[in-house]
N, C-alpha and C positions, 0 to 999 in steps of 0.2 A: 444261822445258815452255815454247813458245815466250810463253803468255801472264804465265807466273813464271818468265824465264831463270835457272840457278844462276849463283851468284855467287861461281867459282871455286872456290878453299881454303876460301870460306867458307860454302860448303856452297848448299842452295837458300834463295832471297831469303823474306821473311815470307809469311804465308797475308794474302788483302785481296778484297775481293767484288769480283766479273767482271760488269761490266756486261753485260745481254745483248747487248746490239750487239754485244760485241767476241767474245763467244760464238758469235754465229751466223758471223761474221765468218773465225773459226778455222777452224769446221766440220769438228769433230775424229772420227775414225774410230770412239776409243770414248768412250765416257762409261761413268764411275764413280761412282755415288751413295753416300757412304758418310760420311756424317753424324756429327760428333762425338759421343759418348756416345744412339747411338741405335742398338737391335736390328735384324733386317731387318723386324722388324711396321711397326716407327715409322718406319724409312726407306721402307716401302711408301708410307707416308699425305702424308710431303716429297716422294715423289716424285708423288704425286698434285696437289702445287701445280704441279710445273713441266711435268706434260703438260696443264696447264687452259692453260699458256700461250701466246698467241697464234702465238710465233714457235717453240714446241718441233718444230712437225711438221716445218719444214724444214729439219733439220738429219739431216743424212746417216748419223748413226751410229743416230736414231730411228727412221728410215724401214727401214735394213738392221739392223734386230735389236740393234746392238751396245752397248744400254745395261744393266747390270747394278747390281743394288743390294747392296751388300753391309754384313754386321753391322761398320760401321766402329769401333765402340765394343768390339770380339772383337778386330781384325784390323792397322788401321791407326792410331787416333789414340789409342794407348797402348805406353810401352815396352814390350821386353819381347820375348822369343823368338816369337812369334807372329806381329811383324813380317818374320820369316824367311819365314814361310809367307806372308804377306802379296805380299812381293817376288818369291816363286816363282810364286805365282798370275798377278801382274800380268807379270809376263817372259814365262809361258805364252801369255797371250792375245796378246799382242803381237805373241811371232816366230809365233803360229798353231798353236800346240804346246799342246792343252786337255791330253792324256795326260803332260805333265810337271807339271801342278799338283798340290798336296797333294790326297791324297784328303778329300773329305766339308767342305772350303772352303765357309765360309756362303755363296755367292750368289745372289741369282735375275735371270731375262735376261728383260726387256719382251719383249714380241711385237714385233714389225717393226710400225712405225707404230700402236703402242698411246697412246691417247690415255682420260685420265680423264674419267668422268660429270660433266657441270656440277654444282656444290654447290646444294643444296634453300635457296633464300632461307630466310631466318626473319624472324620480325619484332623491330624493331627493341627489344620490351618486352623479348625473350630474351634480345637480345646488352647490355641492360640491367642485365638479373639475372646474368650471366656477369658482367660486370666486376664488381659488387656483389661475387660471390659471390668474385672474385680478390681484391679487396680486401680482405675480412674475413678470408679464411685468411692474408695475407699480412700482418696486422695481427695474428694470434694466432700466427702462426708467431713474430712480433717479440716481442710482451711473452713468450714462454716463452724466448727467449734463442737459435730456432733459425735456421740460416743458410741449410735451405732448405726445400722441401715437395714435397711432390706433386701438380702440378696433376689435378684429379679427370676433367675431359676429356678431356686426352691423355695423362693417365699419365707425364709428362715431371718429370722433377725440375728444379726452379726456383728459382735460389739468392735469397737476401731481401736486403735491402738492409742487415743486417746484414755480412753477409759482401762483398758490395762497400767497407762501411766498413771493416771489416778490410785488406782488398788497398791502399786505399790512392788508387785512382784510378780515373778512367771506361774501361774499355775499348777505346768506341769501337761494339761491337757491336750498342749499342741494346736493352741491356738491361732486363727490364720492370719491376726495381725500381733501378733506377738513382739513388743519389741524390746522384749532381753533374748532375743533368738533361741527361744525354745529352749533354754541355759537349764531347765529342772522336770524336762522329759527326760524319761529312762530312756538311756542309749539304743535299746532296743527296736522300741518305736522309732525313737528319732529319725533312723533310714527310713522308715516307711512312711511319711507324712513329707508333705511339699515347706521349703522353708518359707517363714514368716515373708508376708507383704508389708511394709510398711513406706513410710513416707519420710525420706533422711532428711535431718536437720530436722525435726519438732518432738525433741527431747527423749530420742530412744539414747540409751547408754553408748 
């Protein structure tokens, strides 16, 4: 891909966030929504971030239909024979050939120039009681010894800062219980991400 070229014998270079400038810049035919460890329900609701965004509509493959979202967490971001079907899917769309993909392939196709409802402000007492209420799960998730939970609004499994102390190191991702405090996000982001939650005294640095 011209924005992650392979890197020969050594197969394609690492996964790293695409600024949107260089996105709009590419102005790629398709686009593929397919979210690590997320259903097509949940990759609906990510994709609802990125048609709020200012620069989504002008990009050529939103305007001509050709954005699909698929259960990346079925399909693509796990080993496994499945990735077969994966690759036959993606081949299909490509040379224009829909009747050579696996039959019954999770995906679903935006409308041609489908754009998401503005999100309903709330007040600022809610997104209060939201962190409150991350905090304390993620504070009893810790003393029971578990490494992650279920957050109750998105239904998203959320690993605790536990289990980053296990791994060993920061990511980089910007994870919400991060506790080397986000030390190997690019400064860039850093501003734009809420800092880490975590619980002092059980062994963050």
């Amino acid at each position: 891909h011209p924005l992650n070229p392979s890197k020969g014998a050594e197969g394609a270079g690492k996964s790293f966030p695409v600024p949107p400038e260089k996105l709009v810049e590419s102005d790629p035919d398709i686009i593929v929504v397919c979210p690590c460890g997320l259903d097509i329900p949940a990759t609906r609701r990510e994709a609802a971030t990125l048609q709020r965004a200012p620069w989504w509509p002008s990009l050529r493959a939103v305007r001509e239909g050709r954005v699909a979202l698929v259960d990346g967490d079925a399909m693509f971001n796990r080993p496994g024979p499945r990735l077969v079907d994966a690759m036959e899917w993606l081949a299909s769309e490509l040379m224009g050939e829909r009747e050579l993909a696996p039959p019954s392939f999770p995906v679903e196709w935006l409308p041609p120039g489908a754009s998401a409802p503005a999100p309903m402000p709330g007040p600022g007492q809610k997104r209060a009681r939201e962190l409150q209420d991350i905090e304390d799960l993620h504070r009893c998730s810790v003393e029971k010894g578990q490494i992650s939970y279920i957050d109750p609004s998105t239904g998203y499994t959320v690993f605790t800062q536990l289990f980053m102390l296990e791994r060993g190191w920061c990511c980089g991702s910007g994870c919400r219980h991060c506790p080397y405090g986000h030390q190997n996000v690019e400064p860039g982001r850093s501003k734009q991400i809420n800092p880490p939650i975590t619980v002092p005294g059980t062994g963050c640095p």
